[in-house]
C-alpha positions as CSV (number, residue, x, y, z in Angstrom):
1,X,151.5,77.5,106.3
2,X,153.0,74.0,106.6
3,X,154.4,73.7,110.1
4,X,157.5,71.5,111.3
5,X,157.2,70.0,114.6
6,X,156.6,72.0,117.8
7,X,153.9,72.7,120.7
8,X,152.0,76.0,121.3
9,X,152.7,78.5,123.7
10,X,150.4,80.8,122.5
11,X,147.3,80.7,120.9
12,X,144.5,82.8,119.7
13,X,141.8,80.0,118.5
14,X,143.9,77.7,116.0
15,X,142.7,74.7,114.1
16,X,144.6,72.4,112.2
17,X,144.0,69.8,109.5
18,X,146.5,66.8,109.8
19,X,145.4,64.6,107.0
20,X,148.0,64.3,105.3
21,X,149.3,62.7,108.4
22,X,146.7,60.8,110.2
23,X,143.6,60.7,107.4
24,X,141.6,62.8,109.8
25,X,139.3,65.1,108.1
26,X,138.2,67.2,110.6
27,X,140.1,70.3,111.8
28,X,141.7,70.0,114.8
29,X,141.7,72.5,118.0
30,X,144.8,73.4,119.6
31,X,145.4,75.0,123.0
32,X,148.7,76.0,124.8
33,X,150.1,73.0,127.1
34,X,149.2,75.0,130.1
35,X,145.6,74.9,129.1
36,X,145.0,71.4,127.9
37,X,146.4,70.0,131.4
38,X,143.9,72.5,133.0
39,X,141.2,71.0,130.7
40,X,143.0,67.3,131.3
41,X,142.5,67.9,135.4
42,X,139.3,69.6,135.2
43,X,137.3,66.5,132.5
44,X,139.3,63.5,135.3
45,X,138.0,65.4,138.0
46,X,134.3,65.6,136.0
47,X,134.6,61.9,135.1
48,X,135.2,60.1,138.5
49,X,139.0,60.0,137.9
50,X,138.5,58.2,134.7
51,X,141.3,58.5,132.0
52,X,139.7,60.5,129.5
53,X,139.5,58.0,126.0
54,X,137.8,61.0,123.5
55,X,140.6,62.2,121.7
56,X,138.6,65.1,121.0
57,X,137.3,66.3,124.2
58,X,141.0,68.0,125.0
59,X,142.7,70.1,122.9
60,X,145.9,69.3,121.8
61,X,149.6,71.4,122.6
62,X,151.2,69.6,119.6
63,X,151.7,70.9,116.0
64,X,152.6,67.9,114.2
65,X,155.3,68.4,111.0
66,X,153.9,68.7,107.6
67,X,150.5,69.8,109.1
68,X,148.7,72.8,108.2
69,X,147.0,75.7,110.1
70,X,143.7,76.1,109.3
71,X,142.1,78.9,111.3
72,X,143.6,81.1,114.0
73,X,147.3,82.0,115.0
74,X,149.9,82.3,117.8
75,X,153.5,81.1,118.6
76,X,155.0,78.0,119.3
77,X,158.2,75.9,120.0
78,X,160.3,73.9,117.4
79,X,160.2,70.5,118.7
80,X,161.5,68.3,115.5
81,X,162.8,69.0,111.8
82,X,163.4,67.1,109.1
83,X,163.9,63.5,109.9
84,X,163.5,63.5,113.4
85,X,159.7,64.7,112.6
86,X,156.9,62.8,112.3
87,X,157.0,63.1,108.7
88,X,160.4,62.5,108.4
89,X,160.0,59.0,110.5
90,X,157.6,57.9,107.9
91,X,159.6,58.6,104.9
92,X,162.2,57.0,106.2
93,X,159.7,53.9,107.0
94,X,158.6,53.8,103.2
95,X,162.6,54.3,102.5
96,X,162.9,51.4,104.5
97,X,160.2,49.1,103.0
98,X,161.2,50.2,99.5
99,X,164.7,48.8,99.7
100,X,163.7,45.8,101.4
101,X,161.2,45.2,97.9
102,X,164.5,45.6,95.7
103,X,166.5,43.7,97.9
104,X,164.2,41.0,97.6
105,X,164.2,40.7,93.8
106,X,167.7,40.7,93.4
């Protein structure tokens, strides 16, 4: 399923894979938002107070638009659709760049 933009409110062990977003190949764990600021408390409270700079070692609330579920399931909270999403901020980038190309050759 290709998901619009939202966060997790329940979840029963999902994974995503956002390549098509950010190139990352790896599937990525989500938790509920309650749960990764547990997780958040509990690694600053392991690590001296430190801000935690893995981007792996927490879990993620946030379903990203155009992203797909790759294991697991649960229920979550639109966020963003269409071009408000993350997707749709980068078409409208390329949009963007595009015209700026034919402007230039006129």
């Amino acid at each position: 399923m290709i998901l619009p933009a939202g966060f997790l409110i329940e979840v029963n062990e999902i994974k995503t894979e956002e390549a098509s977003l950010t190139g990352e190949s790896d599937a990525i764990e989500k938790d509920t938002l309650e749960n990764c600021m547990k997780k958040a408390i509990l690694q600053r409270e392991i690590n001296g107070n430190k801000v935690i700079t893995n981007k792996h070692l927490i879990a993620s609330p946030l379903l990203l638009s155009g992203t797909e579920v790759s294991e697991g399931s649960g229920w979550y909270v639109d966020l963003r659709v269409g071009y408000l999403s993350e997707k749709g901020k980068i078409k409208a980038q390329v949009e963007a760049e595009s015209n700026k190309g034919k402007q230039k050759k006129l």
